[in-house]
C-alpha positions in Angstrom: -22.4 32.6 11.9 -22.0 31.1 8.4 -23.8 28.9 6.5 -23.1 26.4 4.1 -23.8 28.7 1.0 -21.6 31.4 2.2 -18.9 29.2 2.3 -16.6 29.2 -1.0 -17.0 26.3 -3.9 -14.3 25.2 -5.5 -15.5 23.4 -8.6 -12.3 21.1 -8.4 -13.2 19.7 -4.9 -14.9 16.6 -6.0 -11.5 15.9 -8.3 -9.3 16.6 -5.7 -10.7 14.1 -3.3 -11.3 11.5 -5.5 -7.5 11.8 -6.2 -7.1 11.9 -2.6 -8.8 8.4 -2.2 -6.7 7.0 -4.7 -3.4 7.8 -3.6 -4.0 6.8 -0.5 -6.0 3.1 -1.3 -2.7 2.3 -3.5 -0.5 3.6 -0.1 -3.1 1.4 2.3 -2.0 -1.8 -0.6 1.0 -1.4 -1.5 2.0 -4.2 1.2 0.0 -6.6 -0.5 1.4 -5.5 -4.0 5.2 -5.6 -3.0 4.3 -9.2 -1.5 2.8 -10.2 -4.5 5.0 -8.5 -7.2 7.8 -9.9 -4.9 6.4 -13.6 -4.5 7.1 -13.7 -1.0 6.8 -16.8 1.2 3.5 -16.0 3.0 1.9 -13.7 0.7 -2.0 -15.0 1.6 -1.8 -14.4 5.3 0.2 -11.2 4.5 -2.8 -9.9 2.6 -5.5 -10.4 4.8 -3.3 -9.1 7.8 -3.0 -6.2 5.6 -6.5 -5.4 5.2 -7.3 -6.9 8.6 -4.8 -5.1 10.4 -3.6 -2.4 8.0 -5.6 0.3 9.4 -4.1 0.5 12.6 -0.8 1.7 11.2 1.2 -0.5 12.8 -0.4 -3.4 11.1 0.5 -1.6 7.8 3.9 -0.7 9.2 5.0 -4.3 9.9 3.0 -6.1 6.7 5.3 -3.4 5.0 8.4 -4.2 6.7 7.5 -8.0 5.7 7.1 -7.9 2.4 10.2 -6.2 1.8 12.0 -8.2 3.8 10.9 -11.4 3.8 12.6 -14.5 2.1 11.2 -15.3 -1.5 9.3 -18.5 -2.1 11.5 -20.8 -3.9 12.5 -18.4 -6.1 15.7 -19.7 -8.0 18.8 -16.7 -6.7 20.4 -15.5 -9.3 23.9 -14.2 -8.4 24.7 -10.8 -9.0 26.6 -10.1 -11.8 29.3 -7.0 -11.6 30.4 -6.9 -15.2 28.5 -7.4 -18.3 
């Protein structure tokens, strides 16, 4: 049976999960900071669904879909230019 000092250290562990947690707290908000870099309509009820909701992963899936999808608030619409 093996114990916990037999088992191998890997002095990079601590880095590696910290790294870990990042990546995946900017994943777990990136909904809120589409919606926000985006200025979408309902951005205030889109973050707290997020972190309300986000977790279940289809909460996340649809405050995703949402924000880049949804219309813009009052955002003037520019139209697209072709040629310089």
């Amino acid at each position: 049976m093996l114990t916990f000092s037999e088992l191998p250290y890997d002095a990079n562990l601590p880095a590696i999960v910290w790294a870990l947690y990042l990546v995946s707290a900017v994943l777990y908000c990136s909904p809120m900071l589409i919606g926000f870099a985006r200025n979408v309509e309902y951005k205030w009820p889109l973050y707290f669904g997020n972190l309300l909701l986000g977790w279940t992963g289809i909460g996340w899936a649809y405050a995703l879909y949402y924000a880049l999808f949804a219309d813009l608030e009052h955002a003037p619409r520019r139209p697209l230019a072709l040629a310089a």
